[in-house]
N, CA, C and O atoms as a printed pandas DataFrame, in Angstrom:
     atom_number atom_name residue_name chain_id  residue_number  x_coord  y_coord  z_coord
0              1         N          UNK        A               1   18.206    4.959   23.595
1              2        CA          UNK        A               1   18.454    3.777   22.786
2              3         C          UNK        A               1   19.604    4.095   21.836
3              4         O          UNK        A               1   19.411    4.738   20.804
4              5         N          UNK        A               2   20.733    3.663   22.175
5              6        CA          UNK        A               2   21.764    3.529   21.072
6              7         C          UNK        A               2   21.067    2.992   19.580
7              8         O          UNK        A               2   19.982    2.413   19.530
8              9         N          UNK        A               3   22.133    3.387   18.091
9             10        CA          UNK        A               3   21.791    2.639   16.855
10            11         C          UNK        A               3   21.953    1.895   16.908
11            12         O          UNK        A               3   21.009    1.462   16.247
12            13         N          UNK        A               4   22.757    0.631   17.350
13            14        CA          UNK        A               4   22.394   -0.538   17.689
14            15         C          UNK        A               4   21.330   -1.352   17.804
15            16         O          UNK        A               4   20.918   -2.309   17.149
16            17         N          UNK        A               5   20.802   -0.522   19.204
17            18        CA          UNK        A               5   19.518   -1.016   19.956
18            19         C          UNK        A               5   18.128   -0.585   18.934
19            20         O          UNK        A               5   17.083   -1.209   18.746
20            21         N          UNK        A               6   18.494    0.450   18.500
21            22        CA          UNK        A               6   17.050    1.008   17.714
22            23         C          UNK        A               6   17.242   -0.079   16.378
23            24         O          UNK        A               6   16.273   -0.784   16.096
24            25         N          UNK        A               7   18.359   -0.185   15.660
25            26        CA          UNK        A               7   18.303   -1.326   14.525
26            27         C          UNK        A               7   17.446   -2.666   14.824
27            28         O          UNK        A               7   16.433   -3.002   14.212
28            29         N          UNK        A               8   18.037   -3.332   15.847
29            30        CA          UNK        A               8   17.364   -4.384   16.427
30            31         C          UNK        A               8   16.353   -4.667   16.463
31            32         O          UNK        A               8   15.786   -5.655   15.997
32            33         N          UNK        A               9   15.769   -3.325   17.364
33            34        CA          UNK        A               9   14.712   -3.062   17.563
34            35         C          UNK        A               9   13.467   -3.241   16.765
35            36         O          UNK        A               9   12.367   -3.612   17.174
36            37         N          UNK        A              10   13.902   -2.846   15.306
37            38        CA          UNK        A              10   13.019   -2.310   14.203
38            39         C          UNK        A              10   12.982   -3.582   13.276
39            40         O          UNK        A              10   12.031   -4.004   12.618
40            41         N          UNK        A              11   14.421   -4.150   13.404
41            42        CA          UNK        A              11   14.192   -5.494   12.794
42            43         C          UNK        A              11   13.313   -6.546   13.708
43            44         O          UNK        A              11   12.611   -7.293   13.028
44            45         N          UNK        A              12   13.241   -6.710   14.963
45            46        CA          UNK        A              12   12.205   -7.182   15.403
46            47         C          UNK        A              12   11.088   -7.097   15.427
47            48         O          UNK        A              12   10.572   -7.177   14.313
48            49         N          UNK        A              13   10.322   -6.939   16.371
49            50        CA          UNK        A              13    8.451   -6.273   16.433
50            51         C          UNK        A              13    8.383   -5.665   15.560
51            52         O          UNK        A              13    7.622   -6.080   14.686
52            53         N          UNK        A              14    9.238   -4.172   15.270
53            54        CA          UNK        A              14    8.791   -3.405   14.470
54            55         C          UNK        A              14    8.563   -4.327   13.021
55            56         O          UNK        A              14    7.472   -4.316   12.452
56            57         N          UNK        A              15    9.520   -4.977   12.597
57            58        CA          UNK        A              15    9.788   -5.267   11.346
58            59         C          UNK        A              15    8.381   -6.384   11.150
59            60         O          UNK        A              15    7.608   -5.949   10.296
60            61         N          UNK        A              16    7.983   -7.557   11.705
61            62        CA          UNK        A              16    7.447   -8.600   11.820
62            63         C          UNK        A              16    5.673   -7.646   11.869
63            64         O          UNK        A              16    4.654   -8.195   11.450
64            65         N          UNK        A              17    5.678   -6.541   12.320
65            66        CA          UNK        A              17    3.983   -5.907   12.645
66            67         C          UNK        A              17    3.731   -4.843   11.217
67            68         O          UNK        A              17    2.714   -4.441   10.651
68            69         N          UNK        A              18    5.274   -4.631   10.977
69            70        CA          UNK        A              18    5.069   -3.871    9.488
70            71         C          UNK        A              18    4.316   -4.946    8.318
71            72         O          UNK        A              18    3.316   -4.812    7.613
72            73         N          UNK        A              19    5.334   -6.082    8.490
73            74        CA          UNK        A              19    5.037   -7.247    7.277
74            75         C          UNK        A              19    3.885   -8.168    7.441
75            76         O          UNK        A              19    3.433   -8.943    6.598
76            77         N          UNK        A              20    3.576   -8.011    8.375
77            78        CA          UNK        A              20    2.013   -8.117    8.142
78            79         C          UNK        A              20    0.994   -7.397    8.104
79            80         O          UNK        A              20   -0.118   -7.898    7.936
80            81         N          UNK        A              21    1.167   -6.177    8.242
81            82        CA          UNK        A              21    0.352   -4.895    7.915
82            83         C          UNK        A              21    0.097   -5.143    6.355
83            84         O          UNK        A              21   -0.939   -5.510    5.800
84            85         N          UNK        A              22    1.019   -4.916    5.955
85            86        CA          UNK        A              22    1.449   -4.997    4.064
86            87         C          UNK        A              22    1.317   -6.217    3.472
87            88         O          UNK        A              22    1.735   -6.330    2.320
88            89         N          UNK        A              23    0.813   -7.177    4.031
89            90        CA          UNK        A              23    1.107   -8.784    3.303
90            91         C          UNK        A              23   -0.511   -9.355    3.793
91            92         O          UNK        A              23   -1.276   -9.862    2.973
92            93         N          UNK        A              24   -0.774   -9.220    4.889
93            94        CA          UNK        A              24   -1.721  -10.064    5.767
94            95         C          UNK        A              24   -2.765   -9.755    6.737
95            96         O          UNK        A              24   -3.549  -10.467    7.364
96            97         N          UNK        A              25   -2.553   -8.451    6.686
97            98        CA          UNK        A              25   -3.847   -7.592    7.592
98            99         C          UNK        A              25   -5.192   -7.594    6.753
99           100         O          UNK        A              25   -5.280   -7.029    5.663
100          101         N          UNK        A              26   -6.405   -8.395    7.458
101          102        CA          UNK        A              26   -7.726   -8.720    7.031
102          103         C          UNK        A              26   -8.140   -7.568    6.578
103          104         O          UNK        A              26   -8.840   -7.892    5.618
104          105         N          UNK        A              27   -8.161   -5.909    6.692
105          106        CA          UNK        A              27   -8.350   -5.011    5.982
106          107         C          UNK        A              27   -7.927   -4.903    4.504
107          108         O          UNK        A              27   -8.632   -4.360    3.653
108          109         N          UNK        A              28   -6.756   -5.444    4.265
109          110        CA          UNK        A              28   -6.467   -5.540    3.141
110          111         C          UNK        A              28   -7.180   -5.501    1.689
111          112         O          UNK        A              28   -7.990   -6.391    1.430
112          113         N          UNK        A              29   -6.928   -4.590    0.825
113          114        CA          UNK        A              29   -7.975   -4.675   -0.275
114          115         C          UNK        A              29   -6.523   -5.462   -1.693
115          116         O          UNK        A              29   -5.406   -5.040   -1.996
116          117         N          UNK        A              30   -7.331   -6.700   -2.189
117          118        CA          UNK        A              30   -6.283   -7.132   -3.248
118          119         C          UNK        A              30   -6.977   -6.620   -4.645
119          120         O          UNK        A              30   -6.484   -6.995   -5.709
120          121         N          UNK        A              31   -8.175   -5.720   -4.633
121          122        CA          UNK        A              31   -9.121   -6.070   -5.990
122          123         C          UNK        A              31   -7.767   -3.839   -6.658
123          124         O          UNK        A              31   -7.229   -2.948   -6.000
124          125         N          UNK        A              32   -7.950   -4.151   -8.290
125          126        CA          UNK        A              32   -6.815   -2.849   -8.808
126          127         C          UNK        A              32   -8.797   -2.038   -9.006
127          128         O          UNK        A              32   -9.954   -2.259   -8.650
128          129         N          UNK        A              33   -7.951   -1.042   -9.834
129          130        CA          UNK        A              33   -9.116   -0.150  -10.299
130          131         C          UNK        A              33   -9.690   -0.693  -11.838
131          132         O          UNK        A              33  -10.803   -0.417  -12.284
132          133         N          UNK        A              34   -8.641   -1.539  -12.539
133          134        CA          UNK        A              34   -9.945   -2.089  -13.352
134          135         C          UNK        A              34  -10.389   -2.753  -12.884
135          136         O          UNK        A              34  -11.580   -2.449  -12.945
136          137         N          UNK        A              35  -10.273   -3.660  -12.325
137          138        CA          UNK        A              35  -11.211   -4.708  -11.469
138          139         C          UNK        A              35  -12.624   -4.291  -10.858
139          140         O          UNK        A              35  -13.472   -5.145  -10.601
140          141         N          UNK        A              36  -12.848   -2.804  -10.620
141          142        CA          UNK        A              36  -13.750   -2.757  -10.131
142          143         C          UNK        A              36  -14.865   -1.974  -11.338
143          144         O          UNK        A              36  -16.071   -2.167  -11.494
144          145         N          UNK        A              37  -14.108   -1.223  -11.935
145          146        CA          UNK        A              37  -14.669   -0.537  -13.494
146          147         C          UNK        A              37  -15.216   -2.117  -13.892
147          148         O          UNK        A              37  -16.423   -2.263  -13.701
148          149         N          UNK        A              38  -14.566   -3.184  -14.361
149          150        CA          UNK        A              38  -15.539   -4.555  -14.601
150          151         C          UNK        A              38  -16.097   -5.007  -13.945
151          152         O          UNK        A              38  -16.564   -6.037  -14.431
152          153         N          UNK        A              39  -16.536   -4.758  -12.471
153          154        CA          UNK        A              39  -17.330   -4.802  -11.347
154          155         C          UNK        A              39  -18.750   -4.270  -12.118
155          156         O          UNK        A              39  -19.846   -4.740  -12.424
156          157         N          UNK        A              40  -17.991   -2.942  -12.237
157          158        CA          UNK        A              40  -19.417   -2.083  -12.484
158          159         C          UNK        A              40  -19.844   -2.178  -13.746
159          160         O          UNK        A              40  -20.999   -1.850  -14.017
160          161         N          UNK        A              41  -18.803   -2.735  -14.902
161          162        CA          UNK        A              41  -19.388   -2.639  -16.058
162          163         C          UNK        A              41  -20.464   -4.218  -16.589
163          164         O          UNK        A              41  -21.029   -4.384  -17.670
164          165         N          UNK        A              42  -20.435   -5.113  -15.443
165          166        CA          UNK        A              42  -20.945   -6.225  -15.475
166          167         C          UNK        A              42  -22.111   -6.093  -14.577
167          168         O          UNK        A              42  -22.951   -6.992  -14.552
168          169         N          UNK        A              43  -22.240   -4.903  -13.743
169          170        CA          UNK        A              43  -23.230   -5.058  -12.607
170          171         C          UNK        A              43  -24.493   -4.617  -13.340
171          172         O          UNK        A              43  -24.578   -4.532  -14.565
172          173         N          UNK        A              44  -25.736   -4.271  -12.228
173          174        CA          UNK        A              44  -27.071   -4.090  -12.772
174          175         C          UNK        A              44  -27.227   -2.524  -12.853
175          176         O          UNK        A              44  -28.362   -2.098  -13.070
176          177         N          UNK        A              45  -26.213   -1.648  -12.701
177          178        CA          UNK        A              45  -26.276   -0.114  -12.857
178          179         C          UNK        A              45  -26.062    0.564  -14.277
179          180         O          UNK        A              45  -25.000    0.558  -14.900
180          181         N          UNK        A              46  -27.382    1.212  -14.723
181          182        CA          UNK        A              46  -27.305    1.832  -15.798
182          183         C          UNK        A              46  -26.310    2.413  -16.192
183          184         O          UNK        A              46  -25.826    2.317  -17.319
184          185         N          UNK        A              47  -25.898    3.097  -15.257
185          186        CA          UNK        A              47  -24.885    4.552  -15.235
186          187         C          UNK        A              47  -24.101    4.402  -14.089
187          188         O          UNK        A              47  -24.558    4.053  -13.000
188          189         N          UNK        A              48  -22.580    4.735  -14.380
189          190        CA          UNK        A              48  -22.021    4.904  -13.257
190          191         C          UNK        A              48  -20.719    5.993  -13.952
191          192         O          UNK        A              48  -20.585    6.223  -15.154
192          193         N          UNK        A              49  -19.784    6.597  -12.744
193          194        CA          UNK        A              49  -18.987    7.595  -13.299
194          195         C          UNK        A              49  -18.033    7.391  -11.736
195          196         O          UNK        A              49  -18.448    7.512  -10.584
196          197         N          UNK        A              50  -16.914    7.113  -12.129
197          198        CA          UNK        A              50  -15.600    6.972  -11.485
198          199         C          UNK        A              50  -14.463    8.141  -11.015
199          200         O          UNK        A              50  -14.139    8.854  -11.965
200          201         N          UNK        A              51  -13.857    8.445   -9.854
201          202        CA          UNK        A              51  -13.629    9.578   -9.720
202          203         C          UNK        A              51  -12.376    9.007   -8.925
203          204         O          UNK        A              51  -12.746    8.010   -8.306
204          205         N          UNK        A              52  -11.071    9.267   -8.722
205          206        CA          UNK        A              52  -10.243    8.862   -8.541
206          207         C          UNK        A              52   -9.644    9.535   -7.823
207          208         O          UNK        A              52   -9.075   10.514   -8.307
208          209         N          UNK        A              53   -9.523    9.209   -6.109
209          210        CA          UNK        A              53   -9.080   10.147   -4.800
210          211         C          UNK        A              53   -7.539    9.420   -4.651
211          212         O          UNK        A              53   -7.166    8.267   -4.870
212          213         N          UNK        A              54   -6.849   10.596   -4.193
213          214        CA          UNK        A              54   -5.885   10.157   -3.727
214          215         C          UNK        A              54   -4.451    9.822   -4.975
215          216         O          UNK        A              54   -3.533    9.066   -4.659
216          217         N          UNK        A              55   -4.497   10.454   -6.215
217          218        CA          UNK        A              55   -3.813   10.313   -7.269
218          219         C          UNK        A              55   -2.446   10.486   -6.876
219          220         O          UNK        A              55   -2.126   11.525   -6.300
220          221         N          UNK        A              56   -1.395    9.373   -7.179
221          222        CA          UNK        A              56   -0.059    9.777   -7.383
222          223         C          UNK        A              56    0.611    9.195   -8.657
223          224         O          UNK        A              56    0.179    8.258   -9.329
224          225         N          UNK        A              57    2.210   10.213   -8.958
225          226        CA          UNK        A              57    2.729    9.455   -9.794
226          227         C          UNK        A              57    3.424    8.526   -9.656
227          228         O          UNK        A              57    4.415    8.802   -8.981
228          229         N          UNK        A              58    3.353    7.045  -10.139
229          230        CA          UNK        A              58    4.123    6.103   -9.964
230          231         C          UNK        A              58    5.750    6.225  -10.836
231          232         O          UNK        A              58    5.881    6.814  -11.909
232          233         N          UNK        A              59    7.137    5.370   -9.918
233          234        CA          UNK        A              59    8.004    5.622  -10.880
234          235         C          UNK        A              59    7.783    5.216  -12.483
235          236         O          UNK        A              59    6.624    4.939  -12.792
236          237         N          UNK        A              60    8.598    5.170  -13.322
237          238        CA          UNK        A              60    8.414    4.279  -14.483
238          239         C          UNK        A              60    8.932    3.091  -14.365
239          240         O          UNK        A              60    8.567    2.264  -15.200
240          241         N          UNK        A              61    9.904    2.669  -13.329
241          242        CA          UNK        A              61   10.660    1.663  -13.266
242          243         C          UNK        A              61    9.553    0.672  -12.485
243          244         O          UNK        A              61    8.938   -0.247  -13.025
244          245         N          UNK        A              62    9.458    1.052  -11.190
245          246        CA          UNK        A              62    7.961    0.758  -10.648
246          247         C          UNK        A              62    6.835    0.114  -11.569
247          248         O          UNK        A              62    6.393   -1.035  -11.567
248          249         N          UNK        A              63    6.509    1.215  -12.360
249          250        CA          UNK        A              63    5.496    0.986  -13.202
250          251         C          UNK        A              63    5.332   -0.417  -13.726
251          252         O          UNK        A              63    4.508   -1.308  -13.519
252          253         N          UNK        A              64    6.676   -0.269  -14.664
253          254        CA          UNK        A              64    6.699   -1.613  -15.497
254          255         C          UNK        A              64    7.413   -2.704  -14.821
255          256         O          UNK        A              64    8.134   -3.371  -15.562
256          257         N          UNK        A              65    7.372   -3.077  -13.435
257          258        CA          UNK        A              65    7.657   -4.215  -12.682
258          259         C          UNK        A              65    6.175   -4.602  -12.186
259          260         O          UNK        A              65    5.971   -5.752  -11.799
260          261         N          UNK        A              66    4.847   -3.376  -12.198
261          262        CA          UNK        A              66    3.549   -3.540  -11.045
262          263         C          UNK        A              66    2.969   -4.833  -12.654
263          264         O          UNK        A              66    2.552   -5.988  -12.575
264          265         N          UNK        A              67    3.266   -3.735  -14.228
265          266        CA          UNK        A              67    2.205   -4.263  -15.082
266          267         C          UNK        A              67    2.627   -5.479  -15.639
267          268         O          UNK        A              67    1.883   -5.907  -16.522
268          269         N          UNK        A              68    3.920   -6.365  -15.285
269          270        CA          UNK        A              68    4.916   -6.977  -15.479
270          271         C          UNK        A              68    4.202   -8.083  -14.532
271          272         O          UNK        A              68    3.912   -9.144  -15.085
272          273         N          UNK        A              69    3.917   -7.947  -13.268
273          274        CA          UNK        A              69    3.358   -8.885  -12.349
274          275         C          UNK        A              69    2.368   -9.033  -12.039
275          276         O          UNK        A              69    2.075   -9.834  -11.151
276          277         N          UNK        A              70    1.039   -7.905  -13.020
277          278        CA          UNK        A              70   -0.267   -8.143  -13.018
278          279         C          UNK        A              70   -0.482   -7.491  -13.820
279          280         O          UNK        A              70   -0.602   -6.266  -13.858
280          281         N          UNK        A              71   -0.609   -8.788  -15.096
281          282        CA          UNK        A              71   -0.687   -8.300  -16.227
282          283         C          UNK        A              71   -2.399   -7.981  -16.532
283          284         O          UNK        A              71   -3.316   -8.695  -16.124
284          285         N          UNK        A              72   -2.563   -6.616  -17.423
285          286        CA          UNK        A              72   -3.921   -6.555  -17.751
286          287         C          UNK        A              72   -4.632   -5.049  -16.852
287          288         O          UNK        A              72   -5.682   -4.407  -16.889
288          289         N          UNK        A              73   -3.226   -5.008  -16.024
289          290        CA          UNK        A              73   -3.351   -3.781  -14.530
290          291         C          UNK        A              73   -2.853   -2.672  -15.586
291          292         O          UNK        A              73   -2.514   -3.058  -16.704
292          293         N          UNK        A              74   -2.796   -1.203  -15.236
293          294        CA          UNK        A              74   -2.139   -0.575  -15.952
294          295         C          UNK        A              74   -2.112    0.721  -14.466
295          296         O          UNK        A              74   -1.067    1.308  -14.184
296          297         N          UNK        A              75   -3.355    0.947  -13.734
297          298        CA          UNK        A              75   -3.348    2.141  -12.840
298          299         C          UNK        A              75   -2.845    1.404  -11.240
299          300         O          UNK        A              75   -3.422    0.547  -10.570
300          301         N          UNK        A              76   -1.980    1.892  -11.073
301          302        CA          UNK        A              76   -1.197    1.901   -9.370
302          303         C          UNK        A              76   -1.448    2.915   -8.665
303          304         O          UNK        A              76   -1.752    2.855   -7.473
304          305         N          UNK        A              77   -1.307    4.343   -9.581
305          306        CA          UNK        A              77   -1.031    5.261   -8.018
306          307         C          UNK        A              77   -2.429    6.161   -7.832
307          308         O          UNK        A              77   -2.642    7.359   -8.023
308          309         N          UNK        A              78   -3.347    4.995   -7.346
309          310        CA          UNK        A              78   -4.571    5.592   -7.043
310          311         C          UNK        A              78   -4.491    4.617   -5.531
311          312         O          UNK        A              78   -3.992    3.518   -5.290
312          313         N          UNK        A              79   -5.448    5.892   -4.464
313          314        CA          UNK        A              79   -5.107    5.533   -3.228
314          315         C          UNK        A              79   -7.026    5.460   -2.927
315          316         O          UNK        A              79   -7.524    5.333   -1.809
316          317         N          UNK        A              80   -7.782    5.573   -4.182
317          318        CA          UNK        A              80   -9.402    4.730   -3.796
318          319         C          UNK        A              80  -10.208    5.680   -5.132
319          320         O          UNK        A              80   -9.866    6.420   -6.054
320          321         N          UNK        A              81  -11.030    5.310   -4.752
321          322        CA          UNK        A              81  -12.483    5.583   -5.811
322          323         C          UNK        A              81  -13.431    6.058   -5.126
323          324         O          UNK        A              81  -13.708    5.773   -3.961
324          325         N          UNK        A              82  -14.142    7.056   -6.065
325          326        CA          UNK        A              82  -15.158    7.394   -5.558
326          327         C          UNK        A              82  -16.460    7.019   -6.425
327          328         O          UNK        A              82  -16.811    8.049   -7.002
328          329         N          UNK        A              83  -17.147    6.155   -6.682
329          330        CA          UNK        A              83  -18.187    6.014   -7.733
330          331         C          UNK        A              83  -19.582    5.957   -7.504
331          332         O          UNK        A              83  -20.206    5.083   -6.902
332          333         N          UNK        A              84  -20.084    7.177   -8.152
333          334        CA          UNK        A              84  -21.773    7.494   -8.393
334          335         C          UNK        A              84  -22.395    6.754   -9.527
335          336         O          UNK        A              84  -22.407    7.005  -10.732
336          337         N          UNK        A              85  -23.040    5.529   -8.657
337          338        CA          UNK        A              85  -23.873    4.555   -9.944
338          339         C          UNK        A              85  -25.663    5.342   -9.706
339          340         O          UNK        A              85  -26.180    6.023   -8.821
340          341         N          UNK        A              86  -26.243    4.636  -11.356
341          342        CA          UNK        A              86  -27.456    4.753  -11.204
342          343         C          UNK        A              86  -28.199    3.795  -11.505
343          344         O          UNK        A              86  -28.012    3.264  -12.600
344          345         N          UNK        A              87  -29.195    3.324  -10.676
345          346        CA          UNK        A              87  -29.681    2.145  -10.991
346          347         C          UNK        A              87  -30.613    2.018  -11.859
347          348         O          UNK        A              87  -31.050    0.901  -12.137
């Protein structure tokens, strides 16, 4: 495949199966990590304790465009949770 052909390429299928991976795939999770800390801090569990897998650093520029467009958000570069509630 010439660069040509591979550009094309990637702007087609490739491009159209990426953008809905990232936009529109039913796996999709839209809920941040406070969202779910007020999950739990509203739920019926006495006790719970939050553990945070998958940590990265976000840019700063990044940063203040994520808390800029969801305001009230402050944590991005967490990639899931791990949380031990007690009922």
């Amino acid at each position: 495949m010439t660069a040509s052909e591979m550009h094309n390429y990637l702007l087609g299928e490739t491009a159209a199966e990426t953008t809905y991976m990232i936009y529109s795939h039913e796996a999709l999770n839209r809920f941040f990590v406070e969202d779910y800390m007020l999950f739990f801090k509203n739920s019926f569990f006495s006790d719970y304790r939050f553990e945070p897998i998958g940590i990265y650093e976000v840019n700063l520029k990044v940063q203040a465009a994520l808390e800029a467009r969801h305001p009230g958000h402050k944590i991005f570069g967490c990639g899931g949770l791990k949380v031990a509630a007690t009922k």
